[in-house]
C-alpha positions in Angstrom: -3.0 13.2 8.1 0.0 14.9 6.4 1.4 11.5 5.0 1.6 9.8 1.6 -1.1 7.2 1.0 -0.6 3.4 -0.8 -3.8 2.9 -3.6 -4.6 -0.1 -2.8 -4.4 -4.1 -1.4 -5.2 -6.5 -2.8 -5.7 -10.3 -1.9 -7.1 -13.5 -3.8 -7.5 -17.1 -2.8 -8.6 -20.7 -4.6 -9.9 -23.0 -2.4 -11.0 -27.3 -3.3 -14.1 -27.1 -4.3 -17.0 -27.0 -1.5 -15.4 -24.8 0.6 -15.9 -21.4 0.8 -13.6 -18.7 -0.1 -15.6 -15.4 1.5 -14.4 -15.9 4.9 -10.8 -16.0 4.2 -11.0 -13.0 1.7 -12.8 -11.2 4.9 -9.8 -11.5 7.4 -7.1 -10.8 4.5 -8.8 -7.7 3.6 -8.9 -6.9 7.6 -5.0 -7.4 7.5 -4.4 -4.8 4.2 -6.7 -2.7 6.0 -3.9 -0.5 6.5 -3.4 0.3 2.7 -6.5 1.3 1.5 -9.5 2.8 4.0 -12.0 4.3 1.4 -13.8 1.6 -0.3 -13.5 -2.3 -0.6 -14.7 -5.1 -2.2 -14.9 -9.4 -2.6 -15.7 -11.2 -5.7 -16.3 -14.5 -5.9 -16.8 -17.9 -7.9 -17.8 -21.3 -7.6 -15.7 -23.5 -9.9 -18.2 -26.3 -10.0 -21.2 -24.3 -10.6 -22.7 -22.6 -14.3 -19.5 -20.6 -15.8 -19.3 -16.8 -15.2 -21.9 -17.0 -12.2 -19.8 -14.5 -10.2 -21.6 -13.2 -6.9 -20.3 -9.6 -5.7 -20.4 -6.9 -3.0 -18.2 -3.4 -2.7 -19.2 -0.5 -1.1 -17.4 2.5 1.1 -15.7 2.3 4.3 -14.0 -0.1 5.9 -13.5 -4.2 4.9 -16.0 -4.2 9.1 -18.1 -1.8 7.9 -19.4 -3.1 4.3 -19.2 -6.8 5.3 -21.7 -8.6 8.0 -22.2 -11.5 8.4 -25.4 -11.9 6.6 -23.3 -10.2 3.2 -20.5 -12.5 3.3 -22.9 -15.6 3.5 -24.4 -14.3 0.2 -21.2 -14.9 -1.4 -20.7 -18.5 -2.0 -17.8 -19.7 -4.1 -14.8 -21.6 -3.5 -12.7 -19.1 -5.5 -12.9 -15.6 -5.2 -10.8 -11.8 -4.8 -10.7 -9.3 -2.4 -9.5 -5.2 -2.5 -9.2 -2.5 -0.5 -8.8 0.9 -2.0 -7.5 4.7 -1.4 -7.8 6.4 -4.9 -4.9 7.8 -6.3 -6.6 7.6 -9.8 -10.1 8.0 -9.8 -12.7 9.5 -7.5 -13.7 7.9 -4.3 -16.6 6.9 -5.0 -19.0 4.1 -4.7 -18.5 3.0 -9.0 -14.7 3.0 -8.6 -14.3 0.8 -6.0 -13.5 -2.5 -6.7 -12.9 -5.6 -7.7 -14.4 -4.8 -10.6 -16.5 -7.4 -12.7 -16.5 -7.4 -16.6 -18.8 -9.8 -18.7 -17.8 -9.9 -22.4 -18.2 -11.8 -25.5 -16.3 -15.1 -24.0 -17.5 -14.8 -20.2 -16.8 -12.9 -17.2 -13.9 -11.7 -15.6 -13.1 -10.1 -12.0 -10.1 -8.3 -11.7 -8.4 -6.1 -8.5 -5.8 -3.8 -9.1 -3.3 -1.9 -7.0 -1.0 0.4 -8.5 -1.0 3.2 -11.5 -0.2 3.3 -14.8 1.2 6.0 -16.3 -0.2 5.3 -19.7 -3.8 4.6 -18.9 -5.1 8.0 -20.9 -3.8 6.7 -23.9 -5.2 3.4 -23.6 -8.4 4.5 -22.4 -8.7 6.6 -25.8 -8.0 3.2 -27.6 -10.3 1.3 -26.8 -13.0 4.3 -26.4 -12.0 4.9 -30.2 -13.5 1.2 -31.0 -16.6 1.8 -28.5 -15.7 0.6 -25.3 -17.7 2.4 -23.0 -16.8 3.1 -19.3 -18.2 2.9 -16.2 -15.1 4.3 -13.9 -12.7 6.5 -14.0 -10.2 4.4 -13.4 -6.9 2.7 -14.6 -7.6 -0.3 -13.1 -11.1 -0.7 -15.6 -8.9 0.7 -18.7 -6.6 -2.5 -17.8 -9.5 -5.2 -17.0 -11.4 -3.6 -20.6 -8.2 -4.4 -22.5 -8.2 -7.8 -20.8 -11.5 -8.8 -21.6 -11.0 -7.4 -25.5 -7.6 -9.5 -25.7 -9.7 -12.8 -24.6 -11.5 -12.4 -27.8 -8.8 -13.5 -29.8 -6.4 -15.4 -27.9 -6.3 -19.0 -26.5 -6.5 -18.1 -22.9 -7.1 -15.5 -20.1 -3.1 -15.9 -19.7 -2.5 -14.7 -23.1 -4.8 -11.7 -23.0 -3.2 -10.8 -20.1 0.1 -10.9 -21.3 -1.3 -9.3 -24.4 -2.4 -6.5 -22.1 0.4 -6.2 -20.0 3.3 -5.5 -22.8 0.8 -2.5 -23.2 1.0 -1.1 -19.9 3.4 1.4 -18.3 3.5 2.0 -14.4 3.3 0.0 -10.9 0.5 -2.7 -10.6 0.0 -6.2 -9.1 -3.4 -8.2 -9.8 -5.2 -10.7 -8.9 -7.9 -11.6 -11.9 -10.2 -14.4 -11.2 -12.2 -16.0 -14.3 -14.5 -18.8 -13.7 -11.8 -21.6 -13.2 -8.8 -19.7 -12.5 -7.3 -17.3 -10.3 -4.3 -15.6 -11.7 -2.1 -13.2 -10.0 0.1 -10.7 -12.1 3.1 -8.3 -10.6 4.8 -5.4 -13.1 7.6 -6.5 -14.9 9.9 -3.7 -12.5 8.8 -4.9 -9.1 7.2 -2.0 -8.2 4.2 -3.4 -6.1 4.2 -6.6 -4.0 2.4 -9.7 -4.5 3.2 -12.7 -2.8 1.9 -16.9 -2.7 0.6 -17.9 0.1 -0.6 -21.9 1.3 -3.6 -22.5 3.6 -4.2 -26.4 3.7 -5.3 -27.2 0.0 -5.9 -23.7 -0.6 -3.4 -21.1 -2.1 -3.5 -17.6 -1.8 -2.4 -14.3 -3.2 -1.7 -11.1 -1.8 -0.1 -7.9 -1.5 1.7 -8.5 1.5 2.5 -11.5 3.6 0.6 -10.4 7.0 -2.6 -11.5 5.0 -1.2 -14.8 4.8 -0.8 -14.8 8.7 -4.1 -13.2 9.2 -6.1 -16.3 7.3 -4.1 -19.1 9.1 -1.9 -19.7 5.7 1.8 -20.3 5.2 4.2 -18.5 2.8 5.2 -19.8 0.1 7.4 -17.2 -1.9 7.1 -13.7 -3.5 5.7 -13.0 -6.8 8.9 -12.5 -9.3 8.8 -9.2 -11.4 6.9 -9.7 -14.5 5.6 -12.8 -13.2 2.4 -14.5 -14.1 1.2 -17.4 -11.5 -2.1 -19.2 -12.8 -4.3 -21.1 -9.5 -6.8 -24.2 -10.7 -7.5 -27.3 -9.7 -4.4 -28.5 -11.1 -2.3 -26.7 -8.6 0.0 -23.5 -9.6 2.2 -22.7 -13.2 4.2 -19.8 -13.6 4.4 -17.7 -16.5 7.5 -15.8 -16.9 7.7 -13.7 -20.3 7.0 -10.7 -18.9 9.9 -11.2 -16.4 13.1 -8.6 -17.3 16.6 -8.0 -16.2 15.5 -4.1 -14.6 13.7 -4.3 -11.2 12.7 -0.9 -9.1 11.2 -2.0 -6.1 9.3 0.8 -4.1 11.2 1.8 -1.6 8.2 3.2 0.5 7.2 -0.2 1.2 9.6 -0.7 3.7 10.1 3.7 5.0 5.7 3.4 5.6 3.2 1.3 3.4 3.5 -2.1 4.5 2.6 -3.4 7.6 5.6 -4.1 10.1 5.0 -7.7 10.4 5.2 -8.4 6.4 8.1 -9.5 4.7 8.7 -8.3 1.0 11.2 -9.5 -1.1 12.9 -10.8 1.6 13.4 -8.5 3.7 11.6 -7.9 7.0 10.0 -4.5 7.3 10.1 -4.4 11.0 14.4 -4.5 10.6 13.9 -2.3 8.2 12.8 0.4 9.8 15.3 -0.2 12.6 18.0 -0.4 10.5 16.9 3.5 9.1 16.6 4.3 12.6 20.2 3.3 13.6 21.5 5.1 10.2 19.8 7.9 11.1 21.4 8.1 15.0 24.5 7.7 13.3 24.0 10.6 11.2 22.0 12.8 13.4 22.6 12.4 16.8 21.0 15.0 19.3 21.8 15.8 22.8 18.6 14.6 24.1 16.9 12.6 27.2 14.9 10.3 25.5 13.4 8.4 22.2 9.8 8.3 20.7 8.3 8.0 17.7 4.9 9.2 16.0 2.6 6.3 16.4 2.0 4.1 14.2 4.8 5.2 11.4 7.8 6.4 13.6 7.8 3.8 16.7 10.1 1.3 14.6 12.5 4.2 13.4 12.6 5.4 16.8 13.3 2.0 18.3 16.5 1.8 15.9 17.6 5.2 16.9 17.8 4.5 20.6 19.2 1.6 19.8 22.4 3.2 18.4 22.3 6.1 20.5 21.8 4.2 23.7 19.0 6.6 24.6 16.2 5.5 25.9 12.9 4.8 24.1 9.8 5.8 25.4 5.8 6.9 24.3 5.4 10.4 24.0 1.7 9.8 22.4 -1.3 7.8 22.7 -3.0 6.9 19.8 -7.0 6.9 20.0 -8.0 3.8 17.5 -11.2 4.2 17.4 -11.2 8.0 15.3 -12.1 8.2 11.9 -9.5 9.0 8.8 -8.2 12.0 9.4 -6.8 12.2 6.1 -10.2 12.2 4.3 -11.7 15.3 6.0 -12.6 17.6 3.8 -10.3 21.1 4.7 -7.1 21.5 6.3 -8.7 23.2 9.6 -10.6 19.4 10.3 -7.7 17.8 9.4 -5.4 19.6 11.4 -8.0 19.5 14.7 -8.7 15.7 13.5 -5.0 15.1 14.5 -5.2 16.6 18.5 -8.5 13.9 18.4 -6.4 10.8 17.3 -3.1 11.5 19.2 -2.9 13.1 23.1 0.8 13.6 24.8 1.5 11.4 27.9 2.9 14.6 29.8 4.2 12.8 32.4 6.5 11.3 29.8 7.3 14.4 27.8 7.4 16.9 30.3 11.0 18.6 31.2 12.5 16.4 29.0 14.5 16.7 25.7 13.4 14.9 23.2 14.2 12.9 19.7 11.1 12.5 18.0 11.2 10.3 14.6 8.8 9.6 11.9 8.6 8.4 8.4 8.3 11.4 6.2 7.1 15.3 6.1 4.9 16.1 3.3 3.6 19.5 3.8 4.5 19.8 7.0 1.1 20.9 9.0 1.4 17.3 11.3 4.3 17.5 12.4 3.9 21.5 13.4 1.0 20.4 15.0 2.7 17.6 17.6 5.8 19.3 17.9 3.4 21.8 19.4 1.9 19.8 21.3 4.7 18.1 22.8 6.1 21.8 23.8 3.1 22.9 25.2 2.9 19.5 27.6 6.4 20.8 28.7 8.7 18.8 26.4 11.6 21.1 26.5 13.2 20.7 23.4 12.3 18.5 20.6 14.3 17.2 18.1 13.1 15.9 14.9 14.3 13.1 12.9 12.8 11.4 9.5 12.9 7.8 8.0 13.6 9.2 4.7 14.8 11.8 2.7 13.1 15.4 1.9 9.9 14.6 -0.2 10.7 17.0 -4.0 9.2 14.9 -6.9 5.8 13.6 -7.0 5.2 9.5 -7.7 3.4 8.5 -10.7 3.3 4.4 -9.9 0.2 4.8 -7.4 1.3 6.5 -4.2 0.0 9.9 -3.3 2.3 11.7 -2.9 1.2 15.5 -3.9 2.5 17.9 -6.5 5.5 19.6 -6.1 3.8 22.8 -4.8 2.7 20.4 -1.7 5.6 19.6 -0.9 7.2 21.7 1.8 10.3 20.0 0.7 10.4 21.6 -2.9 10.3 25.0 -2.1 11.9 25.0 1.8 15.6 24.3 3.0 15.7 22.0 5.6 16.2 25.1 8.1 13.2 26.5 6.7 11.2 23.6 7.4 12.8 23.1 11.1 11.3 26.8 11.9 8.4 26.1 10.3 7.4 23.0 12.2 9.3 24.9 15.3 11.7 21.4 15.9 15.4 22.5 18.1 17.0 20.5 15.0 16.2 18.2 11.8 17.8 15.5 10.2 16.6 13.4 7.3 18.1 10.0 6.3 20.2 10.2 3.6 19.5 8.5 0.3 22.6 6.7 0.7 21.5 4.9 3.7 18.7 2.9 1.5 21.6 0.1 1.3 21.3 -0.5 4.2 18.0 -0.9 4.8 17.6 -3.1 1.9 20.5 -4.2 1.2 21.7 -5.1 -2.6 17.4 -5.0 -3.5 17.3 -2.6 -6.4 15.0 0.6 -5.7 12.2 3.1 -7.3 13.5 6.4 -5.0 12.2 8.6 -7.6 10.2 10.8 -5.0 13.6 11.8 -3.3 15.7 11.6 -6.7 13.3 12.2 -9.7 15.2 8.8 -11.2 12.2 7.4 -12.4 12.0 3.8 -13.9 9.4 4.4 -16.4 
């Protein structure tokens, strides 16, 4: 699909001893499902059994496809970490997925990582220049390497984390898991979520709080900015010296990435997305018949912009679940025929009727030609487009995909231009200002829409 992608989820838990941590790690993984699609992965521990006996599985696909029943009962542990994946960094392939599993000259260590950093060539070639030898081509093993070398020299996994961390430069949350401790780790800026979770005498971590719903837990509170939260047997400690006064939160979390019925930071994605649907009414108003968004990304947009219009809403598309990603076929010509497979116009909706159509973003612009076609040719009469967010003109460097400026139909077009070329009656885009009032007073990474970047 023509859409930015998020890397990765990611999702950890520590259960009393005895009970088993796989099955929890299963349906949190099916909950992130949504922010990585091409590989995934569970590590796990028991905290009572010989030290650095971690059991394993990852493979390609999806968190149903690479774990049945008979794998997940192979992986016994009461403490254990889970990840889905969509490489920004990296190839997708089978050695890249994750978590991934380091043993070194104090133990093992199990680490899952979502996010980039900016800096990872450089420290790659550091340790490479002492003999570290790689099996990825990741960031995320250039982080767990320089991990596992801190642990050589400091007191504990803590401090070779926070050794490591000062080091890196970029968006990343982790959850690490050494033999008696899960530890969970969000960039000092904010940039990707990570949040504490409570299931019984189990806690949890995870990217986003539908997990927590999704394995029967409560929530407890978000992971600060620079935060460090340590998991035994003791309960949970908080580290705070990576914490700083200058926070970026992405603000793609709320336009797309996570799923509506998380909260992060605070703040409701669901309302959200209204709210950037009522800003963009106010700004944008069309003379129109009715309301619809492009399922799944647009529908909560669109709901705020009939809202404040007082149009009505209604479903111009249905969505076929069960088709693969479109947005790993291999040429634009699948892709673009991938789309007319996964979404069909309801006619009798559409037809003779002017319509608003919202969504979150236009990358390149071949989607949204595509069902603005389609709409048309079911006998929509006019159609008139609306976005969640501004024009797309600077790539993201903090592990979201969005392309090169020469991808970016934005970068190069005027907003007219792109109107003809997806062959809309009218555009509007929300406006950078209206960010406030989606998230209020939370401070925001918009470099994509203003090249401001934090780092």
């Amino acid at each position: 699909m023509d859409s930015v992608k998020e890397k990765c989820g990611v999702f950890g838990i520590y259960c009393p001893p005895a009970q088993t941590a796989a099955p929890s790690l299963y349906y949190g993984l099916c909950a992130l499902q949504h922010r990585g699609q091409e590989s995934c992965g569970i590590a796990v521990c028991d905290t009572d059994g010989p030290r650095g006996n971690i059991a394993w599985h990852k493979d390609m696909g999806l968190v149903s496809e690479v774990f049945s029943p008979s794998v997940l009962n192979r992986l016994q542990g009461n403490i254990g970490i889970g990840h889905v994946r969509y490489s920004t960094a990296g190839a997708s392939t089978v050695e890249n997925a994750q978590p991934l599993v380091l043993n070194y000259l104090k133990g093992t260590l199990a680490l899952a990582h979502n996010g980039n950093i900016t800096n990872a060539d450089s420290l790659r070639k550091e340790l490479a220049a002492q003999g570290s030898v790689f099996c990825s081509d990741t960031d995320s093993e250039v982080i767990a390497c320089h991990i596992a070398k801190a642990r050589t020299h400091t007191f504990c996994v803590e401090d070779a984390i926070v050794e490591t961390a000062r080091k890196l430069k970029g968006g990343y949350a982790l959850v690490v898991m050494s033999p008696r401790k899960l530890v969970g780790v969000r960039d000092p800026l904010g940039l990707k979520p990570l949040c504490l979770g409570k299931q019984g005498d189990a806690y949890i971590l995870a990217s986003e709080s539908c997990a927590l719903t999704a394995t029967g837990a409560s929530f407890v509170r978000d992971i600060l900015p620079g935060e460090i939260v340590t998991i035994t047997k003791d309960g949970v400690r908080t580290d705070r010296r990576l914490c700083s006064g200058k926070h970026a939160h992405c603000i793609f979390e709320y336009i797309y990435f996570a799923r509506l019925d998380s909260t992060l930071d605070g703040i409701s994605v669901y309302d959200a997305r209204v709210r950037a649907g009522m800003a963009l009414a106010a700004s944008y108003p069309a003379d129109a018949d009715l309301i619809s968004g492009v399922p799944d990304s647009g529908l909560a947009a669109a709901v705020g912009y009939a809202q404040q219009s007082g149009l009505p809403f209604a479903l111009a598309f249905h969505k076929n679940s069960y088709v693969g990603r479109t947005f790993i076929k291999p040429n634009q010509k699948e892709r673009e025929s991938a789309v007319h497979v996964k979404l069909s116009v309801l006619e009798s909706v559409v037809y003779g009727k002017r319509l608003v159509l919202v969504d979150d973003s236009i990358v390149r612009g071949t989607t949204m030609a595509g069902l603005v076609g389609m709409l048309k040719k079911a006998g929509a009469i006019q159609v008139h487009v609306r976005i969640s967010s501004p024009p797309f003109l600077y790539p993201c460097y903090y592990g979201t995909d969005v392309p090169s400026n020469s991808q970016l139909i934005a970068s190069s077009h005027t907003p007219e231009k792109i109107r003809s070329h997806i062959g809309a009656d009218s555009l509007g885009y929300l406006k950078i200002e209206d960010f406030q009032g989606m998230t209020g007073d939370l401070p925001l990474c918009k470099a994509c829409f203003d090249s401001h970047y934090p780092v």
